[in-house]
C-alpha positions in Angstrom: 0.0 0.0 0.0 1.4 3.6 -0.6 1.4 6.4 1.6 -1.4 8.3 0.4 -3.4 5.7 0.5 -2.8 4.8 4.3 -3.6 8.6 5.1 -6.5 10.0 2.6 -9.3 8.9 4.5 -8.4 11.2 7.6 -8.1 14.5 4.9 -10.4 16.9 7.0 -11.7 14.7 9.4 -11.8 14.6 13.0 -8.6 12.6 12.7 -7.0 16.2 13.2 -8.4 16.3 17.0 -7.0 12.9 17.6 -3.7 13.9 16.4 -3.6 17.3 18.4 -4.4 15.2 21.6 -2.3 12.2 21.0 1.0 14.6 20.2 0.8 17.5 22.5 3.9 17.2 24.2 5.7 17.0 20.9 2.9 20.2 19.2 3.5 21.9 22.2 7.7 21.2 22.1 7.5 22.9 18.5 5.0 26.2 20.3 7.9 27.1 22.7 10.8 27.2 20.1 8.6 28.7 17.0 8.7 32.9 16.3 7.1 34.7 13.9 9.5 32.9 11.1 8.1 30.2 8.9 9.0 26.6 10.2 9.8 24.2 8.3 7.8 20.4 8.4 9.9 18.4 6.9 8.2 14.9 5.5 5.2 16.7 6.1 2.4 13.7 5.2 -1.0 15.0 5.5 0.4 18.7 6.6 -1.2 17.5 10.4 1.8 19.0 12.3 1.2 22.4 9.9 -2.3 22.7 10.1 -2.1 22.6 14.1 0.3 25.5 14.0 -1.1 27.4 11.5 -3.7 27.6 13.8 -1.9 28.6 16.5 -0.7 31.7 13.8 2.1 30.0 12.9 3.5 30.2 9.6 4.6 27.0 7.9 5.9 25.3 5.3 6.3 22.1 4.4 7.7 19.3 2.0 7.5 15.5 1.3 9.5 13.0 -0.8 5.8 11.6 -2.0 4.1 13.7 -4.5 0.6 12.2 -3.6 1.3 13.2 0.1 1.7 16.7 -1.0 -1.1 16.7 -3.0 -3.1 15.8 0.3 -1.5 17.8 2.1 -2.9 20.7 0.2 -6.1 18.9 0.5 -5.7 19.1 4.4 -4.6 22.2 5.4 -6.3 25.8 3.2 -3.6 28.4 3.8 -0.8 25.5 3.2 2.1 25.7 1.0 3.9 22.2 0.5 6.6 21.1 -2.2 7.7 17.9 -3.2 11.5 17.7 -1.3 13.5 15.4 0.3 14.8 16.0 3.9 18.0 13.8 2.9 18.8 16.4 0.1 17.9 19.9 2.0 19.3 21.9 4.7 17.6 24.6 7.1 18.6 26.8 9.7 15.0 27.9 10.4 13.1 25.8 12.9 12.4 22.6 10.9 9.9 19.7 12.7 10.2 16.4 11.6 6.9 13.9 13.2 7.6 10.0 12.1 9.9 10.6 10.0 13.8 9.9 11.6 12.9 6.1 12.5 12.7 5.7 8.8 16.3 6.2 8.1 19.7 4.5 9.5 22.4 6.3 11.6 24.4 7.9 9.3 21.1 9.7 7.5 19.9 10.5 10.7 23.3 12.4 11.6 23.3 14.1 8.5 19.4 15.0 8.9 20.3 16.5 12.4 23.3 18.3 11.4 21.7 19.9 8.3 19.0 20.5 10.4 20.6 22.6 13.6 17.3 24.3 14.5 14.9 21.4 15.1 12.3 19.6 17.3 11.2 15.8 15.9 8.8 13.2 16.8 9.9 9.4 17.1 7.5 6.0 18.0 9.7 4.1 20.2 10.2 0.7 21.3 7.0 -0.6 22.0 4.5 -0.6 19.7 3.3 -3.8 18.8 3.4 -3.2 15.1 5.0 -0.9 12.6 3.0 1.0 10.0 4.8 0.2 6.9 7.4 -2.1 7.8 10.4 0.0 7.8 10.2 1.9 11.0 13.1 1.3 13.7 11.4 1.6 16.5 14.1 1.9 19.5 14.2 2.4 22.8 14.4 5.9 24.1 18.1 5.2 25.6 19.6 4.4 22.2 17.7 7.5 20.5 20.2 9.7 23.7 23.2 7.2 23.6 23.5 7.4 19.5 22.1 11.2 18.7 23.0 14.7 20.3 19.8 14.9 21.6 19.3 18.5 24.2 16.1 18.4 25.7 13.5 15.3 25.1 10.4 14.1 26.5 8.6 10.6 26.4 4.6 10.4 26.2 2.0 8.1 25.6 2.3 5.7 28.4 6.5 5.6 26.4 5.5 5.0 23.2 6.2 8.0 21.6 8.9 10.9 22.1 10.1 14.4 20.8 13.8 15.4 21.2 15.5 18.7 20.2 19.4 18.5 19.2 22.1 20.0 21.0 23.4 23.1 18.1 27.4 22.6 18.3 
């Protein structure tokens, strides 16, 4: 199944009140670090993370590897602007969020990510989940996320299923 497929059924639903409860540590990590500058959602999906924050008056933009995702995430979010891009390829020194995205990569692309990415809050499922949603997620435990990455601040939610890290800017 692609992508787009997994995720066009919660296009402006109330799938978007779930998500704002489910990740409001992470939503509310992103709040304390964003200003009146655009931030950047990197491997946007649906635009879920964007449409919370543009409601919050933030202004966002955002980009995905997956053209179909981009299309949706038009769909999903009205004052949106999202571009086909791929985090492996781009580099930012605005705020840039990443939500499910890391645990898709190994090490070395995760590095890279983080250092072209100095200014950044991200979202990772952990160890614990029974399944993965496409079959390629890593989903580690919290202490090899801090033992392997410069992680700064973090903070584990969801009965420690789920956390958001910021990196340490060197």
């Amino acid at each position: 199944m692609k992508w787009s497929n997994h995720y066009e059924g919660r296009i402006n639903t109330t799938y978007q009140d779930y998500f704002e409860k489910r990740y409001k540590p992470f939503l509310n990590a992103i709040i304390r670090r964003a200003d009146t500058n655009i931030v950047i959602d990197a491997g946007c999906g649906i635009g879920s993370v964007s449409k919370f924050l543009n409601k919050k008056g933030v202004i966002t933009m955002g980009y995905d590897i997956c053209p179909d995702m981009v299309d949706l995430a038009h769909e999903n979010v009205t004052n949106g602007l999202f571009l086909k891009g791929d985090i492996t390829r781009s580099a930012s020194t605005r705020l840039t969020v990443t939500h499910g995205v890391l645990e898709h990569f190994e090490d070395k692309v995760i590095k890279d990510i983080l250092k072209s990415h100095p200014n950044s809050v991200h979202h990772v499922p952990l160890k614990g989940y029974k399944d993965q949603s496409f079959g390629d997620e890593r989903l580690l435990p919290v202490e090899y996320w801090l033992d392997t990455f410069n992680i700064d601040e973090y903070g584990i939610f969801n009965k420690g299923l789920d956390m958001w890290f910021t990196i340490k800017n060197e």
